[in-house]
C-alpha positions in Angstrom: -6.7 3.5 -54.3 -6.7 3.4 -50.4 -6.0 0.2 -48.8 -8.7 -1.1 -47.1 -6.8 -3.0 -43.8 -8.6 -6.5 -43.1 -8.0 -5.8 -39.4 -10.7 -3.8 -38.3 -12.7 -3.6 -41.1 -15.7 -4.8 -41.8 -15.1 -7.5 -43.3 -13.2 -8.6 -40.5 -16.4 -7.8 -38.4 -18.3 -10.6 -40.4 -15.6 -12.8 -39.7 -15.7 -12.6 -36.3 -19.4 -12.9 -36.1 -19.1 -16.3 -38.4 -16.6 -17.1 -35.2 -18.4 -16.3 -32.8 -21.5 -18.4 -34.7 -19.1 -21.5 -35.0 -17.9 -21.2 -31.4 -22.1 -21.6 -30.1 -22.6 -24.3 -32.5 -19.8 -26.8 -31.6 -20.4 -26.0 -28.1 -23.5 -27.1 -28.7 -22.2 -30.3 -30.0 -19.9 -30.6 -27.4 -21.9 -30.0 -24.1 -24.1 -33.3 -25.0 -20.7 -35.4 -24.9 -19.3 -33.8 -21.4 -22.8 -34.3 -19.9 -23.6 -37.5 -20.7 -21.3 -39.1 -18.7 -20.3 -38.8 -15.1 -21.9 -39.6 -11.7 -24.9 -37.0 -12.3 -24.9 -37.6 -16.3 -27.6 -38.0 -18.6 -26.5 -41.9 -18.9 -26.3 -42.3 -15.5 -30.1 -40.6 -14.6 -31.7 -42.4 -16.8 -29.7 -46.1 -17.1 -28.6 -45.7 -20.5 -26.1 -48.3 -21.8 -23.0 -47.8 -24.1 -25.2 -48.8 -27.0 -27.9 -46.1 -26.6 -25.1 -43.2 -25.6 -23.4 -44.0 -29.0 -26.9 -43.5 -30.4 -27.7 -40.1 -29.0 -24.2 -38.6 -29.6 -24.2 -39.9 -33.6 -28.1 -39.0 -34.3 -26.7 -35.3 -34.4 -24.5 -36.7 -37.3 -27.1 -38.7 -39.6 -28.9 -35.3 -40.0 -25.6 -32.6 -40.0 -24.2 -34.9 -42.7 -26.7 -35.6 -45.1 -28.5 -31.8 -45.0 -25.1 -30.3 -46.0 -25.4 -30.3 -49.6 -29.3 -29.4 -49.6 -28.4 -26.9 -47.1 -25.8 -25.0 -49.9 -29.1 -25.1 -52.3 -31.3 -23.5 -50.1 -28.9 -20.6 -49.5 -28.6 -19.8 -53.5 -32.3 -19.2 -53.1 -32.7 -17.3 -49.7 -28.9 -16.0 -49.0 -27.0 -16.8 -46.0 -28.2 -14.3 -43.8 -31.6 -15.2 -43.8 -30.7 -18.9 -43.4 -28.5 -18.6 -40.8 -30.9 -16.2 -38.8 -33.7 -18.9 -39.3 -31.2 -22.1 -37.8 -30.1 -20.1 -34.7 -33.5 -19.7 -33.6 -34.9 -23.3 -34.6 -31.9 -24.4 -32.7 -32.1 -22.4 -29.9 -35.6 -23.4 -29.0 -34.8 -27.2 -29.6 -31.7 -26.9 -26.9 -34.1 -25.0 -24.3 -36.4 -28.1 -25.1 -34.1 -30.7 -25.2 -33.5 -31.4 -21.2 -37.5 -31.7 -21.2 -37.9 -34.2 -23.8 -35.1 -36.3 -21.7 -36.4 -35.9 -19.0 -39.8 -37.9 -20.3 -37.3 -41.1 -20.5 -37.8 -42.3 -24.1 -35.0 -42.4 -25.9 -37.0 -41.6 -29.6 -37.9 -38.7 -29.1 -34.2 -37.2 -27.6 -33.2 -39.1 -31.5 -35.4 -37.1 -33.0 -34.5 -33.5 -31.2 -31.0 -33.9 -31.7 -31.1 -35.1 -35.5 -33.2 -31.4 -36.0 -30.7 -29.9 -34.4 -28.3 -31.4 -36.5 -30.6 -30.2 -39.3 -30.5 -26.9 -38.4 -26.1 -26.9 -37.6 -25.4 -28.1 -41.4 -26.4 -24.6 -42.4 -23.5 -22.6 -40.6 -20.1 -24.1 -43.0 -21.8 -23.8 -46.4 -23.3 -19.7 -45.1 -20.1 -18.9 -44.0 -18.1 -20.3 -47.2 -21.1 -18.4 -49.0 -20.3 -15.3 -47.2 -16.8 -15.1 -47.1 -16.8 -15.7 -50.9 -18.6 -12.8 -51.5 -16.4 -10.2 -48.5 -13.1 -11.3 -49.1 -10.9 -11.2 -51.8 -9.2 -14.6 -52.4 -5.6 -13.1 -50.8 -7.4 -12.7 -47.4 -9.6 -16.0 -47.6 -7.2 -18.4 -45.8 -7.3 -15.8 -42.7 -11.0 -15.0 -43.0 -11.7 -18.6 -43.3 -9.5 -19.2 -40.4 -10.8 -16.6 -38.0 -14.5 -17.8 -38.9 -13.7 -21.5 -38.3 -11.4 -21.2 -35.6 -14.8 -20.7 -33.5 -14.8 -24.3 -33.6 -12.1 -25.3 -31.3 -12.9 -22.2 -28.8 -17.2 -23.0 -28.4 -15.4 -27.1 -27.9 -12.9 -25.4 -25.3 -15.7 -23.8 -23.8 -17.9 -26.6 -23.0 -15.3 -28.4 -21.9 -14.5 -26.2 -19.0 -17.7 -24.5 -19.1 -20.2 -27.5 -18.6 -18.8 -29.6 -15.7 -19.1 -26.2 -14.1 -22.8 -25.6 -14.6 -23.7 -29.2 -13.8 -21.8 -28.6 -10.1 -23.4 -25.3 -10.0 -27.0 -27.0 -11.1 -27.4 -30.2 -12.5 -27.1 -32.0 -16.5 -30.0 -29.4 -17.8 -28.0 -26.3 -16.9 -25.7 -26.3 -20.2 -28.1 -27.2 -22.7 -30.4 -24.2 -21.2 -27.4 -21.8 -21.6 -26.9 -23.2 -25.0 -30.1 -22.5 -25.9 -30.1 -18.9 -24.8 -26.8 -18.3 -26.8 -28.0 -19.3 -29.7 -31.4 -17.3 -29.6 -28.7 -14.2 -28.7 -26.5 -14.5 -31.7 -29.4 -15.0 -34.1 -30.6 -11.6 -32.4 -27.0 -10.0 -33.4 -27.0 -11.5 -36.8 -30.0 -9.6 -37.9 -28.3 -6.2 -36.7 -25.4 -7.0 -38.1 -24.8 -10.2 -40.7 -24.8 -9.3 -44.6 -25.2 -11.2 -47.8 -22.6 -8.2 -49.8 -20.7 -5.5 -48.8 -23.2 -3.5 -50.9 -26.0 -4.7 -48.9 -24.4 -3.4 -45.5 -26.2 -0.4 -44.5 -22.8 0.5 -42.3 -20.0 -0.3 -44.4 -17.6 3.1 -45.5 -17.4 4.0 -49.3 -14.1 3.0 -49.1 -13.8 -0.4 -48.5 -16.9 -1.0 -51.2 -14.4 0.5 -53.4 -11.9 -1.7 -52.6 -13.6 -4.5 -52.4 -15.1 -4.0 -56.5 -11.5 -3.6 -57.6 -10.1 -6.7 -55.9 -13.0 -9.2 -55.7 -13.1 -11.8 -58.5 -16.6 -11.6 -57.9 -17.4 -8.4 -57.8 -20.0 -8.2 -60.4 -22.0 -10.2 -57.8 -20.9 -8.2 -54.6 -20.1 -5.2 -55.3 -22.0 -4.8 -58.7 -24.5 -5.6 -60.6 -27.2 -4.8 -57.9 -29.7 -7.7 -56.9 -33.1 -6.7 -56.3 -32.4 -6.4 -52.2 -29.7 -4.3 -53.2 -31.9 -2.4 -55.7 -34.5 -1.9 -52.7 -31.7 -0.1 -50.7 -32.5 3.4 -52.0 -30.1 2.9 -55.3 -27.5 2.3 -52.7 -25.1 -0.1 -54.9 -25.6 1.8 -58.0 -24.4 5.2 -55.9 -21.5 3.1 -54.6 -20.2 2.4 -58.0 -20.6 5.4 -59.1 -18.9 7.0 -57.1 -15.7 5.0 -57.2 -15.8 5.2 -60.9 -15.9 1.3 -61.6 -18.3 -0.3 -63.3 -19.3 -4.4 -62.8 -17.1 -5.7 -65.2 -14.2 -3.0 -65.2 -13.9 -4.3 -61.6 -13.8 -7.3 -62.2 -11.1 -7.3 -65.0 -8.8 -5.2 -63.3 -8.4 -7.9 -60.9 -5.2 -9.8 -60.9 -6.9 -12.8 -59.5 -7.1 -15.9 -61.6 -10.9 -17.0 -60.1 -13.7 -18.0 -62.2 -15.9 -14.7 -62.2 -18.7 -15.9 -64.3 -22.0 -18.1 -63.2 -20.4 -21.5 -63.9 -23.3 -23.7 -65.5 -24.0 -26.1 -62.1 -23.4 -29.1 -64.3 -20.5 -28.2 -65.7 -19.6 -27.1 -61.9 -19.8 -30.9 -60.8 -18.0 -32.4 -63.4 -14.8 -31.0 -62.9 -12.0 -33.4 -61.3 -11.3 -30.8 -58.6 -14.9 -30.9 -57.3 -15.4 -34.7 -57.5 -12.4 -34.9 -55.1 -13.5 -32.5 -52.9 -16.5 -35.1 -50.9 -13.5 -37.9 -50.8 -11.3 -35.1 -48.9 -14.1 -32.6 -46.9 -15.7 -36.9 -45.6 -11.8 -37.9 -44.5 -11.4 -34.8 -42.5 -14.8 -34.7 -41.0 -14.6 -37.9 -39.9 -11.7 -38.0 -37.7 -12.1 -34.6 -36.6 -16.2 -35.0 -35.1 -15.2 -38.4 -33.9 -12.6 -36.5 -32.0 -15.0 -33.9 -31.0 -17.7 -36.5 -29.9 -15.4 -39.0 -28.5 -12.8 -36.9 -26.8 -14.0 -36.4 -23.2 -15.5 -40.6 -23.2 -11.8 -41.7 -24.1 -10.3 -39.3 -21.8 -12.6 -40.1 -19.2 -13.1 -44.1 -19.8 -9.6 -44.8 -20.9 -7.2 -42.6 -19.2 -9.5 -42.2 -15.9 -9.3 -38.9 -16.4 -11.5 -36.4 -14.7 -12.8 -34.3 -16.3 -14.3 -31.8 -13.4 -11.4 -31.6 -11.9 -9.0 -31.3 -14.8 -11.1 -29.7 -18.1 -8.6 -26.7 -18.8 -6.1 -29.3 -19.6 -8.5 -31.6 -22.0 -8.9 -28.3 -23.8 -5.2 -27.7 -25.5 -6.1 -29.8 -28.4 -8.2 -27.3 -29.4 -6.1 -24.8 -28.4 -3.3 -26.1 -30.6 -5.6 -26.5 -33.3 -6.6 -22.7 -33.0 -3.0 -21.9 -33.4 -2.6 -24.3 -36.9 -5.5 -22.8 -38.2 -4.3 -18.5 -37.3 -0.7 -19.2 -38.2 -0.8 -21.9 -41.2 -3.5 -18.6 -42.7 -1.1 -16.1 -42.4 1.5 -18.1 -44.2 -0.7 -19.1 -47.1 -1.9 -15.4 -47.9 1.4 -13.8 -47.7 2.2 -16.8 -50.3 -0.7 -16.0 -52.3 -0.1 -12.1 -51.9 3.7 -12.7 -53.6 2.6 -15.1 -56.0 5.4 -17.3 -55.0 3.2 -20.5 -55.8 -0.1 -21.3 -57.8 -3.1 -20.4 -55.5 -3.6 -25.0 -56.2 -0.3 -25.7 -55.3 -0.5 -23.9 -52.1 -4.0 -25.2 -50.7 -2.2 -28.7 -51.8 0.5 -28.1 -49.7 -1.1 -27.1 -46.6 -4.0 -30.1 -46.9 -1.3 -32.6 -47.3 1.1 -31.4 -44.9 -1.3 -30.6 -42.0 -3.1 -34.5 -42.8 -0.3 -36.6 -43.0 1.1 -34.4 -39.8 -2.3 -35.3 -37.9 -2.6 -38.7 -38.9 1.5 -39.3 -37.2 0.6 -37.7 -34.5 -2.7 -39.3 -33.8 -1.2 -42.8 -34.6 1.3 -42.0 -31.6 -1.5 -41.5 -28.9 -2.0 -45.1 -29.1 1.6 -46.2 -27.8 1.4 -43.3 -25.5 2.8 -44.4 -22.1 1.0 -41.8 -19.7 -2.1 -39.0 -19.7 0.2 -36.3 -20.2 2.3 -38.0 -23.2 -1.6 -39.0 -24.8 -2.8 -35.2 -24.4 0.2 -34.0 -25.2 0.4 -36.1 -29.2 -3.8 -34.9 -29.3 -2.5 -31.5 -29.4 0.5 -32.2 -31.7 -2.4 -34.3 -34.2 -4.7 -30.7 -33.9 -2.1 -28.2 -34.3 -1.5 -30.3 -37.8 -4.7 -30.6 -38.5 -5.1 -27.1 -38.2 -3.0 -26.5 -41.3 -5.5 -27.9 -43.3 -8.0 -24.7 -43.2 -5.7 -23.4 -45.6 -6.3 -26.5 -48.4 -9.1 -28.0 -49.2 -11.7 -26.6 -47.1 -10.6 -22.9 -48.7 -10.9 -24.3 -52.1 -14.8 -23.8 -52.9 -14.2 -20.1 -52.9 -11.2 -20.5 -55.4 -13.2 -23.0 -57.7 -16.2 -20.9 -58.1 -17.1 -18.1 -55.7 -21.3 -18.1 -56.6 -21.4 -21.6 -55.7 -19.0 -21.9 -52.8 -21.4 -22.8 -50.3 -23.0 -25.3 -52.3 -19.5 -27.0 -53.2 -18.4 -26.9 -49.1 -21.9 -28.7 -48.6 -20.2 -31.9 -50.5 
């Protein structure tokens, strides 16, 4: 059978657009810390103390966090598309709105926008786990994964550099309004071009469908027994199969691919150890990365007078760093995977481990550090490790069980 190359495929196109979807989102997140302080802030137009900033930045938070898990239900019954679609333009309206509401000087209400916003970001992890469950086969996830979620650090790199600039150009409104906008666009580009299955895709060639029923566990799902949106596709998935010969389940048991390929019972799903760790491990990570995301440019800027106007580029090579963890510890764990040289548990073990006792060094190190460039420098160091662990834990739903990935990254 022909090889279907990730690069340049189009699977690798949904990747990309899951990165470009996490890159709007966290710069989202991150415009509202970079503008709320400063001369011509947010805090500073309308007298807001330490108290009420902490407020506004963690009231994003209360909503993100909690939503997660029913988020990963809603998308077993609607798909991720559809969901996805739905919270870019919810989203997108609330940003253009959000400089208005703050503008009326309660601080309620601006609560209140930014926990629906929050609302509406805890969709994008559990859809793309979702998705990339059902595109890639489980020797590609750790890349896909990390090209989809490496959209993090570049949208926090962005707004970084990006918003001190639009509030010299304008004033505090301008990034939210652009914020805004870019979320209404790529909810316009999703529609065009973001699919539940490859056998949904009314683009995708006949040869990577092929490919993709012989070497994804959960083919019988993706690539075939048709659901009724695929049935609705002119016999589309049924002329697919067909065609390469394969049925369902012959697909799925040629694989070599140790993955659970049948509807695990949901009960059954949440009683396994592996699962019940994975809320003690996805709530340690998330912690100390989103307080680094919301707290970065205050500790920078309070702590190490650092300005951020004048310097941002250089406030941005955490994430850089991190970018590079995530892109290069991927690589490493698939072409481990693709040799069989470990267990597919002992290697997402190794790379969560690794990468979180590497950050946690790190990060302990940036309190003794003696200057700006020595503190920046040990943030990059604490990222790059971190990045590493897009290859454990956070890759693990999709081994687990593939139908109910995004449900399990909702934990």
């Amino acid at each position: 059978m022909e090889e279907a190359r990730f690069l340049g495929s189009t699977r690798f196109g949904i990747a990309l657009l899951l990165h470009l979807a996490q890159a709007v989102n966290y710069a989202n997140r991150t415009c509202l810390s970079t503008a709320i302080d400063g001369s011509s802030g947010m805090a500073a137009a309308y007298g807001w103390d330490d108290g009420t900033k902490g407020l506004v930045l963690s009231s994003f938070f209360w909503s993100y966090a909690s939503c997660q898990l029913g988020m990963g239900a809603v998308i077993l019954r609607f798909g991720p598309r559809r969901v996805l679609i739905t919270a870019f333009t919810v989203q997108g309206a609330l940003a253009l709105c959000f400089p208005l509401v703050v503008q009326q000087g309660l601080v309620f209400p601006v609560l209140i926008v930014r926990f629906l916003i929050g609302c509406m970001q805890a969709a994008l992890t559990p859809c793309m786990v979702h998705t990339i469950a059902a595109w890639v086969p489980a020797f590609e996830s750790s890349r896909a994964y990390a090209i989809s979620d490496c959209g993090n650090s570049v949208g926090a790199s962005v707004a970084f550099v990006l918003t001190p600039q639009l509030m010299n150009w304008s004033s505090w409104p301008a990034p939210f309004y652009f914020m805004g906008v870019a979320s209404l666009l790529w909810a316009c580009i999703a529609g065009h071009s973001l699919w539940d299955s490859p056998v949904e895709h009314p683009r995708i060639r006949s040869h990577e469908v092929a490919w993709l029923a012989h070497h994804l566990a959960y083919s019988h799902k993706v690539c075939g027994a048709a659901t009724a949106r695929s049935h609705s596709r002119d016999g589309r998935s049924e002329g697919l199969l067909q065609e390469t010969g394969m049925a369902a389940s012959e697909s799925a048991a040629s694989s070599s691919w140790t993955i659970p390929t049948k509807m695990t019972r949901l009960r059954s799903l949440l009683c396994r150890a592996s699962v019940l760790c994975l809320p003690f491990v996805f709530f340690a990570g998330s912690w100390g990365w989103y307080v680094f995301l919301t707290f970065l440019p205050q500790y920078l800027h309070n702590q190490l007078n650092f300005d951020l106007r004048a310097s941002g580029g250089v406030a941005i090579l955490p994430y850089v760093t991190h970018l590079l963890g995530q892109n290069l510890a991927a690589l490493v764990a698939d072409r481990m995977l693709s040799a069989r040289s470990l267990r597919p548990t002992v290697v997402r073990r190794l790379f969560h481990s690794g990468g979180s006792l590497g950050a946690a060094a790190a990060l302990v190190g940036v309190i003794y550090a003696p200057d700006v460039a020595s503190a920046v420098g040990l943030l990059a160091l604490s990222n790059l490790f971190y990045g590493f662990t897009s290859s454990g834990a956070w890759v693990a739903p999709m081994q687990i069980s593939p139908p109910y990935a995004g449900l399990l990254e909702g934990f």
